[in-house]
TIKELUM-827898 format. One record per residue (C-alpha): residue number from 0; z, y, x; residue in three letters. Coordinates in steps of 0.5 Angstrom, whole numbers, plus 500, padded with zeros to 3 digits. Example, Ala and Ser with C-alpha at 12.3 -4.5 7.8 and 13.67 -1.06 7.14 Angstrom:
# residues 2
[0,[516,491,525],ala],
[1,[514,498,527],ser],
# end
This chain:
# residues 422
[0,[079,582,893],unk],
[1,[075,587,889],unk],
[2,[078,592,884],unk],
[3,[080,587,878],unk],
[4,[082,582,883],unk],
[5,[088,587,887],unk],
[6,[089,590,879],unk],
[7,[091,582,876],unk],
[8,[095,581,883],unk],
[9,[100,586,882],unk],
[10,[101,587,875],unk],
[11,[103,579,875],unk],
[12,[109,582,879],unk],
[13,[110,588,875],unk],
[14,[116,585,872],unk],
[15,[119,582,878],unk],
[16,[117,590,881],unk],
[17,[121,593,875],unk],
[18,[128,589,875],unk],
[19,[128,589,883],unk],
[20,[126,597,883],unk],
[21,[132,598,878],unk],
[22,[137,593,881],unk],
[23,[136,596,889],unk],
[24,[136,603,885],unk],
[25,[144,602,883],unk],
[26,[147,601,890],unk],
[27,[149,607,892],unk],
[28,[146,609,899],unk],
[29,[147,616,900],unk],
[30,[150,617,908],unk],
[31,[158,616,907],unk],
[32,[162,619,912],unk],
[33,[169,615,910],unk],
[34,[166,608,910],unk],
[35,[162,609,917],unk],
[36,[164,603,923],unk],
[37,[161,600,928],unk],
[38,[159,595,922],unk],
[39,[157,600,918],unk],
[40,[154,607,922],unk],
[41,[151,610,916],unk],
[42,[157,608,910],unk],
[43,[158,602,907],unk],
[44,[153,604,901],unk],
[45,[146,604,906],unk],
[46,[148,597,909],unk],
[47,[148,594,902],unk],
[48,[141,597,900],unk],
[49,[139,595,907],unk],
[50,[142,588,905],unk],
[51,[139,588,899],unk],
[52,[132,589,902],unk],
[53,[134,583,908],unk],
[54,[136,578,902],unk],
[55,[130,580,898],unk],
[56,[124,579,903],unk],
[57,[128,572,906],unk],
[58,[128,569,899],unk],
[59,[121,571,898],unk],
[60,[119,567,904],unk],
[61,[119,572,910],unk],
[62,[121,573,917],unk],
[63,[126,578,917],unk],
[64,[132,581,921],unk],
[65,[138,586,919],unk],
[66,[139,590,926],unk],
[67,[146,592,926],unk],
[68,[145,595,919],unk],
[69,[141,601,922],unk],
[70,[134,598,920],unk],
[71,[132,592,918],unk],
[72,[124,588,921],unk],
[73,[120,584,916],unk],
[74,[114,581,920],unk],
[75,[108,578,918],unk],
[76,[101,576,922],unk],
[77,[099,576,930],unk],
[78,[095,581,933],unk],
[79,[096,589,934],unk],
[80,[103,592,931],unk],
[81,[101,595,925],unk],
[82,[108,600,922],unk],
[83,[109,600,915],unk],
[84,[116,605,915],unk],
[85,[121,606,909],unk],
[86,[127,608,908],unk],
[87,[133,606,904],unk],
[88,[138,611,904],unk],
[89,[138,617,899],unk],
[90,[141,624,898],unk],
[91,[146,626,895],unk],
[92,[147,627,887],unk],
[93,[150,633,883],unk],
[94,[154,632,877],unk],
[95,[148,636,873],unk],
[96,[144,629,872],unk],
[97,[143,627,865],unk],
[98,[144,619,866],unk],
[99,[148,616,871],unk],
[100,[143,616,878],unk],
[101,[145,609,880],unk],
[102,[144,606,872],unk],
[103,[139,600,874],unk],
[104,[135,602,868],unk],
[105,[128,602,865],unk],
[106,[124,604,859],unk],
[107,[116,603,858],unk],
[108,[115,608,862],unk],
[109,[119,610,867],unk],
[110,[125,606,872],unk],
[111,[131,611,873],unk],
[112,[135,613,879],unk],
[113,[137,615,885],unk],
[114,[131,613,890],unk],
[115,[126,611,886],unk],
[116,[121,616,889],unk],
[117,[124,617,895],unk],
[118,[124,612,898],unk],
[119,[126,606,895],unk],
[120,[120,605,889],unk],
[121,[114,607,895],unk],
[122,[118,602,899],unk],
[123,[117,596,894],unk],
[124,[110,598,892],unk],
[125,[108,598,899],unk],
[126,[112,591,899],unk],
[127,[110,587,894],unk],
[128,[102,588,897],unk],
[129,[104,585,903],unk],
[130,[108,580,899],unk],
[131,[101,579,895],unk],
[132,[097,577,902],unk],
[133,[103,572,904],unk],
[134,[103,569,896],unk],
[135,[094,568,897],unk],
[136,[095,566,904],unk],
[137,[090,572,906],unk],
[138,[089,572,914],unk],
[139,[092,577,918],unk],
[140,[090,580,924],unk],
[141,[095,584,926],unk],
[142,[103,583,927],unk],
[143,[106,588,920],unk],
[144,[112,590,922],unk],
[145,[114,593,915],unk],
[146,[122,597,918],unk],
[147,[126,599,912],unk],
[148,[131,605,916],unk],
[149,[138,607,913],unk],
[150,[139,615,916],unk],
[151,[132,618,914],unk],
[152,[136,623,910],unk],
[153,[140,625,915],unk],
[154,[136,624,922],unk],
[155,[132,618,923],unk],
[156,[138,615,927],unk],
[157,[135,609,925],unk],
[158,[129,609,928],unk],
[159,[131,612,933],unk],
[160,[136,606,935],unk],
[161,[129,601,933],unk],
[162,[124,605,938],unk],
[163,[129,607,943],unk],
[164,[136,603,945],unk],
[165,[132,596,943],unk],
[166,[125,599,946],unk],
[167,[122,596,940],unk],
[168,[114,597,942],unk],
[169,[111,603,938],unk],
[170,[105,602,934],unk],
[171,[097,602,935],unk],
[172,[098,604,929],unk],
[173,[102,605,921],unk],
[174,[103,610,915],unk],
[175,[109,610,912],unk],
[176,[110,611,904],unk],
[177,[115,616,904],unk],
[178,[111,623,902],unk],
[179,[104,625,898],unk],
[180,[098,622,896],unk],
[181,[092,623,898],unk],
[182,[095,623,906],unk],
[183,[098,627,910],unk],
[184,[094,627,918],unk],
[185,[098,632,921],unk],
[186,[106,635,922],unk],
[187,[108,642,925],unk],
[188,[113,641,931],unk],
[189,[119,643,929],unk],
[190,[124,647,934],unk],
[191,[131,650,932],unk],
[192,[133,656,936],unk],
[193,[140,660,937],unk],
[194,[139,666,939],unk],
[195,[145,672,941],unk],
[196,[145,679,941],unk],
[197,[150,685,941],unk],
[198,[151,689,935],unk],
[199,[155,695,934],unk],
[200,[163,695,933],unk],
[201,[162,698,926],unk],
[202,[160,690,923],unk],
[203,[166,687,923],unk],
[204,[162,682,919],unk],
[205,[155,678,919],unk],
[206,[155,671,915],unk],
[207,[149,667,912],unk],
[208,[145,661,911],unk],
[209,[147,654,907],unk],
[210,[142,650,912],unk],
[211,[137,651,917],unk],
[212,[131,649,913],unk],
[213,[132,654,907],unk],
[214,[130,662,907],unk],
[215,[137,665,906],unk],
[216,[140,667,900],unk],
[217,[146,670,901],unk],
[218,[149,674,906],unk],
[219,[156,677,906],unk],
[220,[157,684,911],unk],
[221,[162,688,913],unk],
[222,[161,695,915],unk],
[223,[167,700,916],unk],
[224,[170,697,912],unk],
[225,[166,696,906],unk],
[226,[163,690,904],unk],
[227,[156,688,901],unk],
[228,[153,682,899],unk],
[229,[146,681,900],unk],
[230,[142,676,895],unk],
[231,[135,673,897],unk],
[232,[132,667,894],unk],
[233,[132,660,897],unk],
[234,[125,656,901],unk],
[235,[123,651,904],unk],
[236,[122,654,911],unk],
[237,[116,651,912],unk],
[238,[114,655,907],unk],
[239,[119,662,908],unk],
[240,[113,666,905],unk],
[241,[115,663,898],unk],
[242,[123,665,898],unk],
[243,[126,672,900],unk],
[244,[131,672,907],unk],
[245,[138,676,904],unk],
[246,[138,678,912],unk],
[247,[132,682,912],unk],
[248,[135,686,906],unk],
[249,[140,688,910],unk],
[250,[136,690,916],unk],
[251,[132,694,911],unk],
[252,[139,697,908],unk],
[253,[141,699,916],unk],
[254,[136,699,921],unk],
[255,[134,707,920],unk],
[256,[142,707,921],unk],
[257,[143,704,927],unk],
[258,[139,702,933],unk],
[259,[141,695,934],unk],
[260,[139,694,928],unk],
[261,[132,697,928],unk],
[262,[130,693,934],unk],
[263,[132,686,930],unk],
[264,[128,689,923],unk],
[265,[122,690,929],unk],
[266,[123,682,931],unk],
[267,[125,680,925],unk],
[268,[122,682,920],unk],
[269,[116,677,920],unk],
[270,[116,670,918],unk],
[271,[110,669,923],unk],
[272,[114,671,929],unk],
[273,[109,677,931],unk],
[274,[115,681,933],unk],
[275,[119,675,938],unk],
[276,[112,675,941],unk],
[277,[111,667,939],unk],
[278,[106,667,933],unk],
[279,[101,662,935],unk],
[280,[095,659,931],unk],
[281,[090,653,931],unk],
[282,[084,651,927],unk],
[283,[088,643,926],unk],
[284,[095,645,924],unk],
[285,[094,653,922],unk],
[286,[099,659,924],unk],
[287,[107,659,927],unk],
[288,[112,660,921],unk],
[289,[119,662,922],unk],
[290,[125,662,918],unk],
[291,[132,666,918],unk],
[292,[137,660,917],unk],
[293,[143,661,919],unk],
[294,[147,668,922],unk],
[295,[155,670,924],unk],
[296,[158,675,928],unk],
[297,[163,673,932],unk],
[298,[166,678,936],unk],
[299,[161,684,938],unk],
[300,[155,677,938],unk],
[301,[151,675,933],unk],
[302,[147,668,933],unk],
[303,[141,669,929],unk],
[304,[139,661,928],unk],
[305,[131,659,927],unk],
[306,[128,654,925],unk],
[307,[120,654,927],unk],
[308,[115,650,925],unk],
[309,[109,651,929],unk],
[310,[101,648,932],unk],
[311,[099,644,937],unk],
[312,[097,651,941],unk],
[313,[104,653,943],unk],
[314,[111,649,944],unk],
[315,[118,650,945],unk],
[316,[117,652,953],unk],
[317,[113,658,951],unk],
[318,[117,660,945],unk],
[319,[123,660,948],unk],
[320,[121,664,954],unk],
[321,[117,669,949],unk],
[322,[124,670,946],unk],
[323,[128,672,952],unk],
[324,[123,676,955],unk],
[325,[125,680,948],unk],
[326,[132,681,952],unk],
[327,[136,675,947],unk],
[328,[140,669,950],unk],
[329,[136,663,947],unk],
[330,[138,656,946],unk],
[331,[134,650,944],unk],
[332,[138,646,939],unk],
[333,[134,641,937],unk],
[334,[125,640,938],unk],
[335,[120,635,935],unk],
[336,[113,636,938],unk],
[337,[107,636,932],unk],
[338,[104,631,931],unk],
[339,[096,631,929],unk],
[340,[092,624,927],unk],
[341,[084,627,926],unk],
[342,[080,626,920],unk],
[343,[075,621,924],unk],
[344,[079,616,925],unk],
[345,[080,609,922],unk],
[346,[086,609,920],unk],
[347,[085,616,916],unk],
[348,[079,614,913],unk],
[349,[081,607,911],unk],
[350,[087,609,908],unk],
[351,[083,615,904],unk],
[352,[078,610,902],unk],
[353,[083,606,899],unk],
[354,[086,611,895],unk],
[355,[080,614,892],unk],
[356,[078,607,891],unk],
[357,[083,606,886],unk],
[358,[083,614,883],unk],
[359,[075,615,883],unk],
[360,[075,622,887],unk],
[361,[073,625,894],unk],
[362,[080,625,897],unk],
[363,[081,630,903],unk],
[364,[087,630,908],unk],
[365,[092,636,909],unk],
[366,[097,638,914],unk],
[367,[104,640,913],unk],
[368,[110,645,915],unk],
[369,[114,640,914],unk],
[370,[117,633,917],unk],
[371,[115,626,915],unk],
[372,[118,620,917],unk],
[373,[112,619,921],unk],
[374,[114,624,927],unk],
[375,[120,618,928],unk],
[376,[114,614,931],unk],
[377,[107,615,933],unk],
[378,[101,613,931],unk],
[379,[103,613,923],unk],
[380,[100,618,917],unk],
[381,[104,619,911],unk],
[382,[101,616,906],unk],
[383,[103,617,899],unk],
[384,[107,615,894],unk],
[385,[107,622,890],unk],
[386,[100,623,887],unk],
[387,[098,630,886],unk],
[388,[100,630,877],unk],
[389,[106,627,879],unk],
[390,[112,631,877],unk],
[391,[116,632,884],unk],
[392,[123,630,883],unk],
[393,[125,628,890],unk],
[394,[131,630,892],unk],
[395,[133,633,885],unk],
[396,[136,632,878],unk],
[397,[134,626,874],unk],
[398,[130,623,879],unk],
[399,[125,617,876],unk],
[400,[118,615,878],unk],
[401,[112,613,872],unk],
[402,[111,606,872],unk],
[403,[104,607,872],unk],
[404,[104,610,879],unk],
[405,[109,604,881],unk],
[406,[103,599,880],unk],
[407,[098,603,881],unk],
[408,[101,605,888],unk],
[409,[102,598,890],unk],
[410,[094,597,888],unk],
[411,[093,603,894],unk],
[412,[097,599,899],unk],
[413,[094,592,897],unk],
[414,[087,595,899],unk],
[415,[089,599,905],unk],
[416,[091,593,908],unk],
[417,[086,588,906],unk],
[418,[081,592,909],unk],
[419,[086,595,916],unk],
[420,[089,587,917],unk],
[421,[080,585,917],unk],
# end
């Protein structure tokens, strides 16, 4: 199919595309812990939209089959496994919406909601391009396991339970539509450390962080007797050069007062982790950061969490023996490795093709601080569905994507396959 042909194909489902995208935003499939049961791991909400997406592909004509509401397979073509990877599940709402997250509605321009730029609009557009190879009878020389998970959100236990407790087989290769255009080849390691340290008796109170992967805005101490309130300013902890840690405030206010707290300023101090001694670089990835997620003083002990991304030039081994010859305790909570696909590769420069096909540019990978739905996989990129003019409103208020990008991301995924199924 040339340019014109994957165009006519795709808009002749726009409509479909439309009212199934506002129907599948209207089930509520934020994670609910009151409804989880065997049947329902992650909430009754996630296994309707995991159901819709099961009766969707099974009524247009696809194998397709619901494991036990973690994640539904629909399979198409015999060959080298190729994963496409999307989720189902969304994150929660807050009450400063200006319409209803869960409307079932479109204009001329946008479809409104909940999911619809992450992750169940790039979802769908990358569906309905498999679905136009199955409608034109296109030959496909490789098995597509197109996955819809139900636990992106809050920790890939879908794919988790997909590769591993069924020991599905990993992919030769894959992309999954839940991030950026043009594509994302490479994901820093992420590693979460608790580390412990003595403080002086003088603080009876040391407490701050809202979450782990954000820098610390607010931190409550007190010291002989008085208490003070310190604010910073949030960020990604993928990019804690952009916020403002409130703990580093505090170390600043007292590290010339107590010697405990001019060695954790020295340490500290730096989002690099100079002063740990686990600063490290390479040329694919770049440099190590590290973020003040969490801190409270229990007893005379503060535990100090971190949340570290970091290159393919260390690892949570090295990071973690460079902080206790520091003299800290350290515990590793939790580690995912990097992950790097090069630019030369067929799949990167297929799908980078096939995206500058369509916006006439010369498009160029990038790597991230953060984690994609890739890492809970292997072989995959991240490949789209947010373009670069796109107002990025994932994960806040008054959610809605252009449906424009909806369309013309499906043209995108339509060429790739056609020329990765070849």
């Amino acid at each position: 199919m040339n340019k014109e042909e994957i165009s006519l194909v795709i808009d002749s489902y726009k409509k479909e595309m439309l009212d199934r995208l506002a129907e599948f935003v209207s089930i509520n499939s934020i994670y609910d812990d009151s409804s989880v049961s065997d049947k329902n791991p992650f909430g009754k909400g996630v296994s309707s939209a995991l159901n819709y997406f099961y009766n969707m592909a099974k009524n247009d004509g696809f194998e397709v089959v619901n494991y036990n509401n973690y994640c539904v397979e629909l399979t198409y073509g015999e060959g080298e496994l190729f994963d496409i990877l999307s989720h189902c599940d969304v994150v929660d709402v807050s009450s400063r919406w200006e319409f209803d997250p869960f409307c079932n509605y479109y204009d001329d321009r946008y479809v409104y909601g909940r999911g619809t730029q992450d992750d169940k609009g790039p979802m769908l557009a990358a569906y309905y391009a498999l679905r136009a190879i199955k409608d034109n009878n296109i030959k496909c020389n490789k098995k597509i396991r197109f996955i819809v998970g139900g636990n992106e959100e809050s920790g890939s236990r879908c794919l988790e339970y997909y590769y591993n407790h069924l020991n599905k087989e990993y992919p030769s290769l894959g992309f999954t539509p839940d991030a950026s255009f043009p594509l994302i080849n490479g994901e820093k390691g992420i590693t979460r450390v608790k580390i412990i340290t003595n403080i002086n008796k003088d603080f009876t109170k040391i407490n701050g962080g809202k979450a782990l992967n954000i820098v610390m805005d607010e931190l409550v101490v007190e010291v002989n007797n008085k208490e003070l309130i310190y604010t910073g300013k949030g960020a990604h902890a993928s990019t804690p050069y952009k916020g403002e840690s409130a703990f580093i405030k505090f170390l600043i206010d007292y590290k010339d007062k107590y010697e405990d707290i001019m060695r954790l300023y020295n340490d500290f101090n730096d989002y690099l982790g100079k002063g740990l001694g686990i600063d490290s670089y390479d040329d694919k990835l770049k440099e190590l950061t590290m973020n003040i997620g969490k801190v409270e003083l229990i007893g005379n002990s503060l535990e100090i969490v971190l949340d570290i991304r970091y290159p393919e030039s260390t690892n949570v081994k090295t990071i973690k023996e460079n902080i206790e010859k520091r003299g800290y305790k350290c515990e590793v909570l939790m580690d995912e490795s990097p992950i790097y696909m090069s630019e030369d590769s067929k799949l990167v420069k297929t799908l980078l093709e096939s995206y500058d096909y369509f916006v006439e540019g010369k498009s160029k990978a990038f790597t991230i601080g953060g984690g994609t739905y890739a890492k809970s996989s292997k072989n995959v990129v991240a490949f789209g569905m947010m373009f670069e003019d796109d107002l990025d409103l994932m994960h806040q208020d008054n959610e809605r994507i252009r449906i424009d990008h909806y369309l013309l991301g499906s043209k995108i995924y339509l060429k790739a396959l056609l020329e990765l199924i070849k």
